[in-house]
VOLOLO-325392 format. One record per residue (C-alpha): residue in one letter; z, x, y. Coordinates in steps of 0.001 Angstrom, whole numbers, plus 500000, padded with zeros to 6 digits. Each point is the difference from the previous one (the first is absolute). Example, Ala and Ser with C-alpha at 12.3 -4.5 7.8 and 13.67 -1.06 7.14 Angstrom:
 resn      w      u      v
    A 507800 512300 495500
    S 499340 501370 503440
//
This chain:
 resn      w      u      v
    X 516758 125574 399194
    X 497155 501819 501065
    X 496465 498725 500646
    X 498345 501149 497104
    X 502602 498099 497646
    X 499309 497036 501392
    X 497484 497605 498329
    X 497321 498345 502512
    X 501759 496587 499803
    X 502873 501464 501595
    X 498377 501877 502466
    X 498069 496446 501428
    X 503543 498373 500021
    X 501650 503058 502215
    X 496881 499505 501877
    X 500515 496288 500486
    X 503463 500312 500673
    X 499715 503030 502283
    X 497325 497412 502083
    X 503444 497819 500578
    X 501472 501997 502336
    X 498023 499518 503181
    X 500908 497886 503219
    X 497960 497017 498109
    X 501237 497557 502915
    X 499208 502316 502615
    X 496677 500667 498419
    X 499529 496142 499761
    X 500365 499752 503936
    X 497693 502882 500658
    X 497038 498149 497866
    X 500508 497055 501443
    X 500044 501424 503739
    X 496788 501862 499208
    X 498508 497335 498033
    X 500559 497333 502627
    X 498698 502426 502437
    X 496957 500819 498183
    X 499120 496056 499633
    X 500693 499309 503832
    X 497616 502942 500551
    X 497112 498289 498189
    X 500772 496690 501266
    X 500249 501329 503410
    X 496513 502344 499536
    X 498286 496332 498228
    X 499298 501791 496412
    X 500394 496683 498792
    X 499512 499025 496397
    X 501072 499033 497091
    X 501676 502974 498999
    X 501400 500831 503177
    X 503651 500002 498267
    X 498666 502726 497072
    X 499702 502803 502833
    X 503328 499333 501668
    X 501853 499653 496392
    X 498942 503314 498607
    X 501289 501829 503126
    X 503251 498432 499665
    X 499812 500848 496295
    X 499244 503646 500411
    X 502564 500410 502753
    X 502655 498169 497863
    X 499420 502471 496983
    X 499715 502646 502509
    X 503595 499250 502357
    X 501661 498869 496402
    X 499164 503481 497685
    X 500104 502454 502936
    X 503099 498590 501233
    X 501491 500212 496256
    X 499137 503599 499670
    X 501512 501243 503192
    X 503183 497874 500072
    X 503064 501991 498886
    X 502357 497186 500101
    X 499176 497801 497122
    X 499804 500040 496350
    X 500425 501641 496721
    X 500407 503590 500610
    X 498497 501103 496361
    X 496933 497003 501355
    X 499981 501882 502902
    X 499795 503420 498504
    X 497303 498842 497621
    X 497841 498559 502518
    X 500041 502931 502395
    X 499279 502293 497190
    X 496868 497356 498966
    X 498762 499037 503262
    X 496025 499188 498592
    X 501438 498227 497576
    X 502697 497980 502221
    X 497407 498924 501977
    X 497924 498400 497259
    X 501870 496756 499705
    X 499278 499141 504026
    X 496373 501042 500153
    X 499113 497759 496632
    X 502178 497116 501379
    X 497571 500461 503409
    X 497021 500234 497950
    X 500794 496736 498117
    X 501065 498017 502918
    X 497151 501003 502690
    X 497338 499286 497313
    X 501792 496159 499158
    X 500484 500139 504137
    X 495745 500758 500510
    X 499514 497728 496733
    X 501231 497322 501321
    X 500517 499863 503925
    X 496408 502094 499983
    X 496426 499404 499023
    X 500095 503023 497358
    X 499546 499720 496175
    X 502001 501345 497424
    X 499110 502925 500184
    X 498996 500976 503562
    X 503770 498807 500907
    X 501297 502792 497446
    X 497439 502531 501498
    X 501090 498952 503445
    X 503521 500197 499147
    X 499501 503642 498101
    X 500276 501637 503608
    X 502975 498693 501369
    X 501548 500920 496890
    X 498688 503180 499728
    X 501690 500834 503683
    X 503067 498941 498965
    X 500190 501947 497046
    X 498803 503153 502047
    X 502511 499752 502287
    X 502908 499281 498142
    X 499166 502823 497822
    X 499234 502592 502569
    X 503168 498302 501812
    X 502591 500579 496776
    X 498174 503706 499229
    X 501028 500861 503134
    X 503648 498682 499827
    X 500113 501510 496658
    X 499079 503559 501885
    X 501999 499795 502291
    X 503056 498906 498089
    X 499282 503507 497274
    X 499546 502542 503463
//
């Protein structure tokens, strides 16, 4: 079925599914390395506060996202190969589902471990996001190059 016959509904779901397929446990290691290393960091440096946890938790967020979708898009191995096919064709789109589950979980993570509002945590959390997005995208456009030359 080709892109254009599918309906937007099923597009999100291939995108969701397609987000499945990375190294989540490895990912989950890598943010909580970095994250733990980040807070020992400020507690060694004294930026003490009491948000000194929303700093260290968005790092670990961003590089979970970031291990997790990047490690999903360049593993072979794994998966559905029509998923697989459909994702690597759509990279923007497959990386949607890990740069709006960043976005949501830094801004609860700056909500409540920080000192931000509502809606300086979702501004805050807007850049991380962005990144993520960027390079996933620019990382699957290039696969997808490479894979038609």
């Amino acid at each position: 079925m080709a892109h254009d016959e599918m309906s937007r509904r099923e597009n999100r779901q291939l995108a969701v599914a397609s987000a499945t397929m990375g190294p989540w446990r490895t990912a989950a290691g890598v943010g909580a390395v970095v994250g733990a290393t980040a807070l020992g960091i400020d507690a060694i440096t004294g930026h003490w506060s009491l948000s000194i946890l929303a700093g260290p938790a968005g790092w670990g967020l961003f590089f979970f996202f970031l291990v997790g979708t990047l490690g999903g898009q360049l593993r072979r191995d794994t998966g559905d190969r029509r998923l697989r096919r459909w994702a690597d064709a759509h990279p923007w789109q497959a990386a949607l589902p890990a740069a709006g589950g960043l976005l949501l979980l830094n801004t609860l993570a700056q909500l409540f471990l920080g000192d931000a509002g509502v809606f300086a945590a979702f501004f805050e959390s807007l850049i991380p996001a962005g990144i993520l997005l960027a390079i996933a995208g620019v990382v699957g456009s290039v696969k997808q190059a490479r894979s038609r030359g």
